[in-house]
TORKOL-4160 file (C-alpha; in steps of 0.2 Angstrom, whole numbers, padded with zeros to 4 digits, m for minus):
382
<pt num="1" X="m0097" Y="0223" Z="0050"/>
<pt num="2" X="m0080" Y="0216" Z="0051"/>
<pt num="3" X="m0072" Y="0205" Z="0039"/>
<pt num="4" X="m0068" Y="0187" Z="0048"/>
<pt num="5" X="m0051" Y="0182" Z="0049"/>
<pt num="6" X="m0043" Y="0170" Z="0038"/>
<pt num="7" X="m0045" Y="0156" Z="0053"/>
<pt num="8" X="m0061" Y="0161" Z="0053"/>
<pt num="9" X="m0066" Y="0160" Z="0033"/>
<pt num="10" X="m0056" Y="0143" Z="0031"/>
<pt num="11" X="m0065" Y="0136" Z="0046"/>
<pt num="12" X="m0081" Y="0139" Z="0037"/>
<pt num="13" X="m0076" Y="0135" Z="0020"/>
<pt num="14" X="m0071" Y="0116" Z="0026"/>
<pt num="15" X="m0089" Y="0118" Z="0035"/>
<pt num="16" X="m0096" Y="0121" Z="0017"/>
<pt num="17" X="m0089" Y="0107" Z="0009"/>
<pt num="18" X="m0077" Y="0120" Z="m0002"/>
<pt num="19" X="m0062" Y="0112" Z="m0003"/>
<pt num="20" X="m0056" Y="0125" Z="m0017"/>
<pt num="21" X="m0058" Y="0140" Z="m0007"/>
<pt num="22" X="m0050" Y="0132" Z="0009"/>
<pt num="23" X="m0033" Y="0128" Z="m0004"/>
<pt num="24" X="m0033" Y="0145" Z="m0006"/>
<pt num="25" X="m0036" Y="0152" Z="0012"/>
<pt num="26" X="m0023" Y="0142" Z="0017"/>
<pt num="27" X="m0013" Y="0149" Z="0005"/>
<pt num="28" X="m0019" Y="0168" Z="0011"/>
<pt num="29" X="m0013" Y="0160" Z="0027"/>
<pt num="30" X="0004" Y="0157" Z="0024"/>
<pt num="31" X="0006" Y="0174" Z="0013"/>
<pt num="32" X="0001" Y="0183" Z="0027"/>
<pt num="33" X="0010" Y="0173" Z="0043"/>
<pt num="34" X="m0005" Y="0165" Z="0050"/>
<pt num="35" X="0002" Y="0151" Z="0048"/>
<pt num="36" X="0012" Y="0147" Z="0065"/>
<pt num="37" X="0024" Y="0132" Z="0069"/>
<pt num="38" X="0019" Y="0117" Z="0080"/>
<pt num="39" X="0033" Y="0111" Z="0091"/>
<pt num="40" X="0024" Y="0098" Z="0098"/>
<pt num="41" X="0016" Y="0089" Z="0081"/>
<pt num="42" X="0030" Y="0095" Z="0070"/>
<pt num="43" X="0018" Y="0104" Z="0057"/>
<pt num="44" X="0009" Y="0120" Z="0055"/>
<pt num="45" X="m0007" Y="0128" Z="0062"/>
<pt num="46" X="m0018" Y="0141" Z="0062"/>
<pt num="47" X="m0022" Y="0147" Z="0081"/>
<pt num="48" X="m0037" Y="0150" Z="0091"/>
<pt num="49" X="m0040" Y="0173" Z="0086"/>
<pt num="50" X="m0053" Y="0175" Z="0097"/>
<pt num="51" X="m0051" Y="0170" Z="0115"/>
<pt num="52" X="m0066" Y="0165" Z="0124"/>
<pt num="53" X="m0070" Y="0168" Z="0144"/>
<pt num="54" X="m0071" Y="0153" Z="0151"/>
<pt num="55" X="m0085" Y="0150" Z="0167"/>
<pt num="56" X="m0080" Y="0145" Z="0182"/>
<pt num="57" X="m0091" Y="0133" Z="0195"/>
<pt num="58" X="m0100" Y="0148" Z="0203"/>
<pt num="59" X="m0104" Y="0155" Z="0186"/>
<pt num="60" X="m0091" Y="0168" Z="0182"/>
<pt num="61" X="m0078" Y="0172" Z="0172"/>
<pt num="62" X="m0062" Y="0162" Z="0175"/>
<pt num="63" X="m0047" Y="0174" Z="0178"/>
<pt num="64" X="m0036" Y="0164" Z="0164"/>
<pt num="65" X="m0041" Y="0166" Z="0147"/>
<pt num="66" X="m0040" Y="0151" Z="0136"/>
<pt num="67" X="m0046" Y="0148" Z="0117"/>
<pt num="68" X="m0052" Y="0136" Z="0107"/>
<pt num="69" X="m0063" Y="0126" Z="0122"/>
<pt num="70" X="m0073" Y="0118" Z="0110"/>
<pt num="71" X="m0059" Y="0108" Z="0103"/>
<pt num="72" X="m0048" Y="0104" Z="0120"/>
<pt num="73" X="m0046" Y="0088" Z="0127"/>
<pt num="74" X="m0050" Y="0085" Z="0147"/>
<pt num="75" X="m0049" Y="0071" Z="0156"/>
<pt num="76" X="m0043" Y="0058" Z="0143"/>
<pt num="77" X="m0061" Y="0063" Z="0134"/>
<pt num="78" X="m0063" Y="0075" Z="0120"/>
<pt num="79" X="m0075" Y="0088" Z="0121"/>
<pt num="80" X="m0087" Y="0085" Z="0106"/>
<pt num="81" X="m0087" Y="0104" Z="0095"/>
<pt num="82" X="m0104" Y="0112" Z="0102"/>
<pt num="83" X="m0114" Y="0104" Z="0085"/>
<pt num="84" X="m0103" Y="0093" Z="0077"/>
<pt num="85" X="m0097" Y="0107" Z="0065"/>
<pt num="86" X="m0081" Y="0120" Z="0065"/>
<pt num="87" X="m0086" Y="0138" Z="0072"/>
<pt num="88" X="m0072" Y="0149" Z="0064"/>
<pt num="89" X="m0060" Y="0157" Z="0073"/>
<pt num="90" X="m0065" Y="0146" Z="0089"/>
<pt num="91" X="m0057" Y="0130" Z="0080"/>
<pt num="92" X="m0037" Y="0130" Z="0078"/>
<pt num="93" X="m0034" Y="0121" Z="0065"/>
<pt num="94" X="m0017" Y="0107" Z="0057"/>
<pt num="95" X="m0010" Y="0112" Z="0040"/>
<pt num="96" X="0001" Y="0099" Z="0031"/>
<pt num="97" X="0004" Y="0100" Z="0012"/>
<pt num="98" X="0003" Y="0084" Z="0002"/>
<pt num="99" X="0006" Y="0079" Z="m0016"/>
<pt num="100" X="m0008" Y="0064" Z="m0019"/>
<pt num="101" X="m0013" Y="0064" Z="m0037"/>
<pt num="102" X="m0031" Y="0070" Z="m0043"/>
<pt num="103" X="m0039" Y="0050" Z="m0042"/>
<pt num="104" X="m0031" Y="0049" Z="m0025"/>
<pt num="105" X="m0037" Y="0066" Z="m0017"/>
<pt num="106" X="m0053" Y="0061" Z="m0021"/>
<pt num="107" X="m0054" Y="0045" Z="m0014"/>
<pt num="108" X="m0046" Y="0052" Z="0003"/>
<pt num="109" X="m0060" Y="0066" Z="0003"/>
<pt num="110" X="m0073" Y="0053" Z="0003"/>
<pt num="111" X="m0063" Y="0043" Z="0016"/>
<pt num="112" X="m0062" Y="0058" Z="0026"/>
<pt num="113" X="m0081" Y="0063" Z="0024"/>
<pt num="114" X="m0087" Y="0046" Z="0031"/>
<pt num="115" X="m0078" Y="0048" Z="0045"/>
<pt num="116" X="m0083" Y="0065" Z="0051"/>
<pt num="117" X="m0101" Y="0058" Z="0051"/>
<pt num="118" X="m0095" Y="0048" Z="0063"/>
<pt num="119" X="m0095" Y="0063" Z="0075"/>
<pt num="120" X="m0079" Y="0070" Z="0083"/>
<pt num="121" X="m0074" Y="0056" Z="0093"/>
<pt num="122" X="m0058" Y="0043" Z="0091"/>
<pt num="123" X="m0053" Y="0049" Z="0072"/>
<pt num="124" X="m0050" Y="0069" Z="0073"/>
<pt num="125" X="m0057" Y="0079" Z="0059"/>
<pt num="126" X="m0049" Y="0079" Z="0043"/>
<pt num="127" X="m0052" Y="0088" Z="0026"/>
<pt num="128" X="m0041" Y="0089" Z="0011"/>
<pt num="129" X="m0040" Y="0102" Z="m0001"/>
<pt num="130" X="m0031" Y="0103" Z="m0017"/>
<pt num="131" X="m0012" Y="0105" Z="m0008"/>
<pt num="132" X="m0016" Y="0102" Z="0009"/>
<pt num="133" X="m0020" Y="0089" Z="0021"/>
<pt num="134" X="m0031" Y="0100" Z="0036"/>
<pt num="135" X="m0034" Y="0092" Z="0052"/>
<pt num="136" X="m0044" Y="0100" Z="0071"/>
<pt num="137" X="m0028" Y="0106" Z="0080"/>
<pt num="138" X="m0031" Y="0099" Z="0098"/>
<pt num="139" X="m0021" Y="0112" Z="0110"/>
<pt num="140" X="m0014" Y="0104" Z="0125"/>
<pt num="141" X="m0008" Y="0086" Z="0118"/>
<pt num="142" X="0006" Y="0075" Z="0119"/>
<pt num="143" X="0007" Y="0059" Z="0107"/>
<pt num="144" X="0008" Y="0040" Z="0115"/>
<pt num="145" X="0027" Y="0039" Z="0112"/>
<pt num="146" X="0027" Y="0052" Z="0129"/>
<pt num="147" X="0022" Y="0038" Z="0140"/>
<pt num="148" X="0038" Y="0027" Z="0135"/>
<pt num="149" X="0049" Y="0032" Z="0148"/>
<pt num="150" X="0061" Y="0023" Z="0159"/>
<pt num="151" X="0052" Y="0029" Z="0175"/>
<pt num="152" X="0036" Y="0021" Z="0169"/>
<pt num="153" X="0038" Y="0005" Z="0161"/>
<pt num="154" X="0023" Y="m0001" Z="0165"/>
<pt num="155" X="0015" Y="0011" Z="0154"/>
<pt num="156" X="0021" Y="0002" Z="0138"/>
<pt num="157" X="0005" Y="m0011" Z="0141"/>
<pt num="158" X="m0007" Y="0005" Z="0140"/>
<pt num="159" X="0004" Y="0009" Z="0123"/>
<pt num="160" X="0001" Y="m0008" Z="0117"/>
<pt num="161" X="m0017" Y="m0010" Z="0121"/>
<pt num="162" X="m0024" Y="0008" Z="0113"/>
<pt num="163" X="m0016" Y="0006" Z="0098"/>
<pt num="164" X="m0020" Y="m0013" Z="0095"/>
<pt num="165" X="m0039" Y="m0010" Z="0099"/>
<pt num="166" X="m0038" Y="0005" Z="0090"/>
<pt num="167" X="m0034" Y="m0004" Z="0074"/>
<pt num="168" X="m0046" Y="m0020" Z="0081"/>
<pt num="169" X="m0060" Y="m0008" Z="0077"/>
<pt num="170" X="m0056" Y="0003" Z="0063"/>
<pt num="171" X="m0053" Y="m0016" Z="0054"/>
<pt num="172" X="m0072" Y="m0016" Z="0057"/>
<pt num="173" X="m0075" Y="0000" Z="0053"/>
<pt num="174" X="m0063" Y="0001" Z="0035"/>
<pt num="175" X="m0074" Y="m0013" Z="0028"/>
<pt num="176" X="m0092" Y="0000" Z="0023"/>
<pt num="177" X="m0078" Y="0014" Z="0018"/>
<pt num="178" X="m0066" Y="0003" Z="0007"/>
<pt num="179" X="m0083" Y="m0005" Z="m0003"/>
<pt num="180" X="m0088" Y="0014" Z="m0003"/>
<pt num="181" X="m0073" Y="0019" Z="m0011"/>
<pt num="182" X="m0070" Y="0005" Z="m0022"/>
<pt num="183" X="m0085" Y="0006" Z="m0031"/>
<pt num="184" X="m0084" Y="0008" Z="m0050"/>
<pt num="185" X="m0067" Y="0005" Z="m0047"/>
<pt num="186" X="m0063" Y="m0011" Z="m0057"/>
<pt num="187" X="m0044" Y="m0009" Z="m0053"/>
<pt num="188" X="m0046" Y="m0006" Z="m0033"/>
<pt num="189" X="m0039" Y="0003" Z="m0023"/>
<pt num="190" X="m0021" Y="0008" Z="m0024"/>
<pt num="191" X="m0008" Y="m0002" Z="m0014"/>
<pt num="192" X="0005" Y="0001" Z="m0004"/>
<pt num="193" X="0020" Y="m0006" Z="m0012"/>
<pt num="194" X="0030" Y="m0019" Z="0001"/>
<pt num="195" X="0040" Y="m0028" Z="m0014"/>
<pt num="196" X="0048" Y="m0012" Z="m0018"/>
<pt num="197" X="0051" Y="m0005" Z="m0001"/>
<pt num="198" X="0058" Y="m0021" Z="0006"/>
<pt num="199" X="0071" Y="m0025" Z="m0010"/>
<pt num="200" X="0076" Y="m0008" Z="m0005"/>
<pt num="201" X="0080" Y="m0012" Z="0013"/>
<pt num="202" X="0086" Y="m0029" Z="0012"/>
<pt num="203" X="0101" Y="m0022" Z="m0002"/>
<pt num="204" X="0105" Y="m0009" Z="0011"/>
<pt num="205" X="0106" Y="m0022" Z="0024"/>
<pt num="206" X="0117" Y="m0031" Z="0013"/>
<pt num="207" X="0127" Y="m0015" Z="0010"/>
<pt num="208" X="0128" Y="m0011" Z="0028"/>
<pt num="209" X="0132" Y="m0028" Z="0036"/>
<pt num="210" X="0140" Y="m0039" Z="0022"/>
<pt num="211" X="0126" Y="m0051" Z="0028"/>
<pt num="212" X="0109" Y="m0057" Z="0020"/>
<pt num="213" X="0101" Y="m0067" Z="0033"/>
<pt num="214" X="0083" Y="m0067" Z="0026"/>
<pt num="215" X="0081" Y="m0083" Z="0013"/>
<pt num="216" X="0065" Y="m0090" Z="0013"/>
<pt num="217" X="0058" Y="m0076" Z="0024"/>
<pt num="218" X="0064" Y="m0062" Z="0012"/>
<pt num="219" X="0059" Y="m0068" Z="m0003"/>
<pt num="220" X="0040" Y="m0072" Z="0006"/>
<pt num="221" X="0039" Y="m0053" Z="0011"/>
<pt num="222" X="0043" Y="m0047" Z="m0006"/>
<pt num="223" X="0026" Y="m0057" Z="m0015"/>
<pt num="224" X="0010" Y="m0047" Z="m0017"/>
<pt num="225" X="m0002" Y="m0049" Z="0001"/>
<pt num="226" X="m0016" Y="m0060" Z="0000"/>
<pt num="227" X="m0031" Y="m0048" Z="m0004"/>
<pt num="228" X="m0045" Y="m0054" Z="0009"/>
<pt num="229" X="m0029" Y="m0049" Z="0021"/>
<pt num="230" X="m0027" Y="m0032" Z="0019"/>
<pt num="231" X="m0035" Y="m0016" Z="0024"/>
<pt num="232" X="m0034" Y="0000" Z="0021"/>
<pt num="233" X="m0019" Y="0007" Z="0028"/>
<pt num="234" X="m0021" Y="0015" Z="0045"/>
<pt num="235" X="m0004" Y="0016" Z="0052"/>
<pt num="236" X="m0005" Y="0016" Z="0068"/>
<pt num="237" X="0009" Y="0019" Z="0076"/>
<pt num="238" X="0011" Y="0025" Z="0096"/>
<pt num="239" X="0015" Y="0044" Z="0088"/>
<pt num="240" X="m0002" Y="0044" Z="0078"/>
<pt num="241" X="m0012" Y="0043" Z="0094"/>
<pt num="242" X="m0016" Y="0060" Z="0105"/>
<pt num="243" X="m0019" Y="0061" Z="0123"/>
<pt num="244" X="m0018" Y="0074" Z="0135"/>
<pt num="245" X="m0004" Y="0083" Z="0143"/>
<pt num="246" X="0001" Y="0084" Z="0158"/>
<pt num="247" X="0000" Y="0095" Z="0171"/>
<pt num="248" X="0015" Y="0108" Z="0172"/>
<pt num="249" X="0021" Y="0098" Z="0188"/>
<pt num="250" X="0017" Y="0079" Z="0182"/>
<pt num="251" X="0030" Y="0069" Z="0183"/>
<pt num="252" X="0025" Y="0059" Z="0170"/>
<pt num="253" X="0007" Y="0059" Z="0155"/>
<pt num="254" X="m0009" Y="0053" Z="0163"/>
<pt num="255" X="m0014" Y="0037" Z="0157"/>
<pt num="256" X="m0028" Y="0040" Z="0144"/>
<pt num="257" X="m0046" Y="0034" Z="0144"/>
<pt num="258" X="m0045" Y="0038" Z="0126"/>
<pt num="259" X="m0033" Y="0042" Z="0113"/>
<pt num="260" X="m0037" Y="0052" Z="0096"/>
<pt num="261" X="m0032" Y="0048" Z="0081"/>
<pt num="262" X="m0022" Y="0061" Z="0069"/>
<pt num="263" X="m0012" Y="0060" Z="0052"/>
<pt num="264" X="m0026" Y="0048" Z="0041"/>
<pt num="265" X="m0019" Y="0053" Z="0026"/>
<pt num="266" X="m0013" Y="0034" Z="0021"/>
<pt num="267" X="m0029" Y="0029" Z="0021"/>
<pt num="268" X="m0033" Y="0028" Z="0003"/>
<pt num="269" X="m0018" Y="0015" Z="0000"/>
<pt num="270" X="m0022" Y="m0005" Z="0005"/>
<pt num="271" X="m0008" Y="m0014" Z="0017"/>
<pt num="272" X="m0007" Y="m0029" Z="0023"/>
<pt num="273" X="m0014" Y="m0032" Z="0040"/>
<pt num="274" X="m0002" Y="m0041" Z="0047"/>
<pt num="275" X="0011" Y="m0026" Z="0045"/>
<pt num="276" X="0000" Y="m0014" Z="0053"/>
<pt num="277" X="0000" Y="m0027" Z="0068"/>
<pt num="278" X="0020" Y="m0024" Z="0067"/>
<pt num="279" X="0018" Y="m0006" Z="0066"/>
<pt num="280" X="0005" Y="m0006" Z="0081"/>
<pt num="281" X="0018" Y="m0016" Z="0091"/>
<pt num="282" X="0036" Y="m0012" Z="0085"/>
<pt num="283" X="0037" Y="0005" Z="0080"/>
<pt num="284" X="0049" Y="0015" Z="0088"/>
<pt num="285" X="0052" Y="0018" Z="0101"/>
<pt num="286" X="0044" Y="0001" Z="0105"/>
<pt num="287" X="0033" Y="m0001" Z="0116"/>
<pt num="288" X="0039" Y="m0016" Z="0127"/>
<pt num="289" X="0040" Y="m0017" Z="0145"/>
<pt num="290" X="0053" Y="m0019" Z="0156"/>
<pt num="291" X="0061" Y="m0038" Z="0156"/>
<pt num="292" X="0078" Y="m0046" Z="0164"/>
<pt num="293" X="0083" Y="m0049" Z="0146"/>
<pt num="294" X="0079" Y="m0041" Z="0129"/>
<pt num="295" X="0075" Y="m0058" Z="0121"/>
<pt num="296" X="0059" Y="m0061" Z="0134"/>
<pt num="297" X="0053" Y="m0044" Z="0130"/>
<pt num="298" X="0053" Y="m0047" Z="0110"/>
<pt num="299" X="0046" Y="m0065" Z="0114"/>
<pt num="300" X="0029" Y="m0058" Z="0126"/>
<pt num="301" X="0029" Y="m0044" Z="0112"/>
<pt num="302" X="0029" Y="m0056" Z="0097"/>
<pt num="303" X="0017" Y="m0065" Z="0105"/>
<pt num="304" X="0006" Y="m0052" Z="0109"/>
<pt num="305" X="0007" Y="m0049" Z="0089"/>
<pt num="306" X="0001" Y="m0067" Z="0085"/>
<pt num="307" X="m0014" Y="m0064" Z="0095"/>
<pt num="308" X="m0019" Y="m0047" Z="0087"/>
<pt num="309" X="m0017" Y="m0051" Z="0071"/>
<pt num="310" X="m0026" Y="m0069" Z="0073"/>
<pt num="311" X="m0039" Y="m0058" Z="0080"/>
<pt num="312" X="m0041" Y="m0050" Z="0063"/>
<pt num="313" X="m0038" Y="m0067" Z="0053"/>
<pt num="314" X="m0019" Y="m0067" Z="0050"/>
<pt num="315" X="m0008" Y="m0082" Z="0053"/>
<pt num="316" X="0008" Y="m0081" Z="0064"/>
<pt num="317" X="0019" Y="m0084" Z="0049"/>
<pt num="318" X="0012" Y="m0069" Z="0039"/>
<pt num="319" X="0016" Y="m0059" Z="0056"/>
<pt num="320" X="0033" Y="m0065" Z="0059"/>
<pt num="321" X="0038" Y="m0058" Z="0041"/>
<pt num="322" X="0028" Y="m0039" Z="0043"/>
<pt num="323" X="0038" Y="m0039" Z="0059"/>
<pt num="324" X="0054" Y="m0044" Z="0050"/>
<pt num="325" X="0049" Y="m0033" Z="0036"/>
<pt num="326" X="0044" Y="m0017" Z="0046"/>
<pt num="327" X="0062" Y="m0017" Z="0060"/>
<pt num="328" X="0074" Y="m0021" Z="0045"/>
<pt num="329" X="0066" Y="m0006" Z="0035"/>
<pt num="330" X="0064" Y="0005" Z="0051"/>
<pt num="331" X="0083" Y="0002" Z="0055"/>
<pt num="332" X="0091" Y="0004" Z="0039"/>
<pt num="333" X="0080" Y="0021" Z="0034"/>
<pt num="334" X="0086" Y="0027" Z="0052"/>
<pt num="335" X="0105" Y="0023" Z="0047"/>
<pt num="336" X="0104" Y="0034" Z="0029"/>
<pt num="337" X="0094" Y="0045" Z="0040"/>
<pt num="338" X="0109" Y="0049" Z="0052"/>
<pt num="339" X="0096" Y="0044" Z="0063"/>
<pt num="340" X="0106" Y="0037" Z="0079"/>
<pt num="341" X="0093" Y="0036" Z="0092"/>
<pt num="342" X="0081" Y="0028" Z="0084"/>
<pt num="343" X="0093" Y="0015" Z="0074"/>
<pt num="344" X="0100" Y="0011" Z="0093"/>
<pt num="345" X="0083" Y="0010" Z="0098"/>
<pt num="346" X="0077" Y="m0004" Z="0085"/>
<pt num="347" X="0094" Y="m0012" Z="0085"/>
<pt num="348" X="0090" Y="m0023" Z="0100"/>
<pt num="349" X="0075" Y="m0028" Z="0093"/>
<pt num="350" X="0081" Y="m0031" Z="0077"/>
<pt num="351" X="0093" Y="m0042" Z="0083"/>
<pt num="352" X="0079" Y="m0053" Z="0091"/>
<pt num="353" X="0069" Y="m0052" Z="0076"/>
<pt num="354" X="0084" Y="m0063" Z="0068"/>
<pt num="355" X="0088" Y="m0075" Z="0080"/>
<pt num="356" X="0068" Y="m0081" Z="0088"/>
<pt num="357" X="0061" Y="m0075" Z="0068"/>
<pt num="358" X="0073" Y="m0080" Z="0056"/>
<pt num="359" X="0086" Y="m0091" Z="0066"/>
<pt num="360" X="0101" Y="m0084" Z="0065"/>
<pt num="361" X="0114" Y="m0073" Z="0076"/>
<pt num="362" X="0115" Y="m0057" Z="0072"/>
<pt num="363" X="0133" Y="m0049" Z="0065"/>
<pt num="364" X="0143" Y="m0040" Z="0076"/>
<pt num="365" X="0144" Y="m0028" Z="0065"/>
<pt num="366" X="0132" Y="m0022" Z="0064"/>
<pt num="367" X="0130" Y="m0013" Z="0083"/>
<pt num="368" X="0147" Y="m0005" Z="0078"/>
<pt num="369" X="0138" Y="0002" Z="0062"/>
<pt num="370" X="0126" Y="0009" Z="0072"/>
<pt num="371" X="0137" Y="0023" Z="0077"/>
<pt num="372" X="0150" Y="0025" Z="0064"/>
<pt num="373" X="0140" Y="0024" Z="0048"/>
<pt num="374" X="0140" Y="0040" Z="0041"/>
<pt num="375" X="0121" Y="0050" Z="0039"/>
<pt num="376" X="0114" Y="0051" Z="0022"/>
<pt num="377" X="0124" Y="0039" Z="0013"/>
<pt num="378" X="0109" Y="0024" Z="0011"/>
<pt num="379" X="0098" Y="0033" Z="0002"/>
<pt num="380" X="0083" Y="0026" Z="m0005"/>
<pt num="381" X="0061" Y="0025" Z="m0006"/>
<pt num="382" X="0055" Y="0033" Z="0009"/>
């Protein structure tokens, strides 16, 4: 009998529940180049080995040879796997490594595990072994972020609404998992430090501008959240959503029934819910339709964030500082980054964010530092 393949042996030691013979398949997978790029989701991932003949509708064998069917998407729906299990070399499968510590990688495991008895559905499948975060692969995908386009503005409300249901319902869903994990845990669960982050952002402001703008609102954002207004951190941005790609000849994405959630690995830190309404809304590149002016767009879109986060029992106030918080953060990182698309893409918004938010006009300067600041030189907490 032939010795499976790596794929195939890795599949089914995540099927087993061994996650320290799947670290070191994944390992054997690197050594040995199994282990390809993925230019579309910007990791690694083991491929479909065995092709399989797909049927046509009068029963026979397609004349194009596809792997992996158990896993693709079609038709905005995913195809559940054919028992709710991996089947080795049939399942391609996302390789990231991570570096959580022992109490951590524990927790996210369990995490993990509760949501796979869901069923393959919104969250996809993850596992994480000792070095590596493992995840379905789902072939033929773009992310959300491909339906922000010029040509189709009108798109951006599709954007909005999957990503703020999403996180409506993994708010009712995080409750039975965060009791789960919390229990015999007299500290709780780790938190995702804002206070830190933000001190960090608002001195590279300063730096950057000669301006410090926040007052009131800055010194708010860097106290400790409320804890019956947090969660467990879901992030979910536009780019952590999957849906499926287009026809070679599309114009433009299909506008999904349903959208699958990838990259859960935060989800053993606690946030704030009111930033992960800001980071529903006003990531980048922000989903915001099409207005005559830019201050009308941030005003529908902040006020589209007041309702989704009083849906989840946060008050506008709270939400005006996660936005603050989260564009001020986002733009600065992008400037040490070298990043200029993105820092021009948040700059407009940014801008907004201080004169509706905070109540002042934004220096000129800093449109003029979007472009001449030189990469790298703002380092800090990523």
């Amino acid at each position: 009998m032939t010795r499976p393949g790596t794929a195939g042996r890795l599949a089914r030691a995540l099927r087993d529940g061994d996650e320290s013979g799947a670290d070191t398949l994944v390992r054997e997978a690197l050594a040995e180049g199994t282990l390809v790029p993925s230019h579309t989701h910007g990791t690694l991932y083991i491929p479909n080995t065995t092709p399989r003949q797909p049927r046509d509708d009068r029963g026979g064998a397609s004349k194009r040879t596809q792997g992996g069917a158990s896993n693709r998407i079609r038709d905005g729906h995913a195809e559940p796997l054919r028992d709710g299990h991996l089947h080795g070399a049939d399942t391609p499968l996302c390789v990231k490594r991570h570096q959580l510590p022992p109490c951590q990688l524990a927790l996210l495991r369990q995490a993990f595990a509760r949501l796979r008895e869901d069923g393959y559905g919104e969250y996809v499948p993850h596992w994480a072994t000792d070095t590596f975060i493992v995840s379905l692969y789902l072939e033929n995908t773009v992310d959300l972020t491909s339906l922000l386009t010029p040509a189709a503005p009108k798109d951006a409300a599709t954007v909005r609404r999957t990503c703020a249901r999403s996180l409506q319902r993994f708010h009712t869903r995080q409750r039975e998992i965060r009791t789960r994990l919390e229990a015999g845990r007299p500290p709780g669960l780790p938190a995702f430090s804002m206070t830190q982050r933000w001190q960090w952002a608002r001195g590279q402001y300063r730096k950057i501008t000669g301006e410090d703008p926040w007052g009131a609102i800055g010194d708010r954002i860097a106290r400790p959240p409320v804890r019956s207004k947090d969660m467990l951190f879901f992030d979910p941005k536009p780019a952590n959503y999957l849906i499926p790609a287009p026809p070679v000849r599309a114009r433009e994405p299909r506008t999904p029934e349903t959208a699958h959630r990838i990259d859960l690995d935060l989800l053993v830190l606690i946030a704030p819910v009111a930033l992960q309404v800001a980071i529903a809304l006003f990531s980048h590149p922000v989903p915001i339709a099409r207005y005559a002016d830019t201050a009308g767009g941030f005003r529908e879109q902040r006020r589209l964030a007041h309702q989704l986060a009083a849906s989840l029992g946060v008050e506008d106030t709270e939400t005006d500082d996660a936005i603050c918080y989260h564009l001020t953060r986002n733009w600065v990182s992008a400037m040490r980054d070298g990043n200029r698309a993105k820092s021009a893409g948040l700059l407009p918004w940014l801008e907004e964010c201080l004169r509706q938010i905070v109540g002042v006009d934004t220096p000129d300067t800093v449109r003029s530092l979007t472009s001449t600041t030189a990469p790298g030189t703002h380092g800090g907490p990523a």
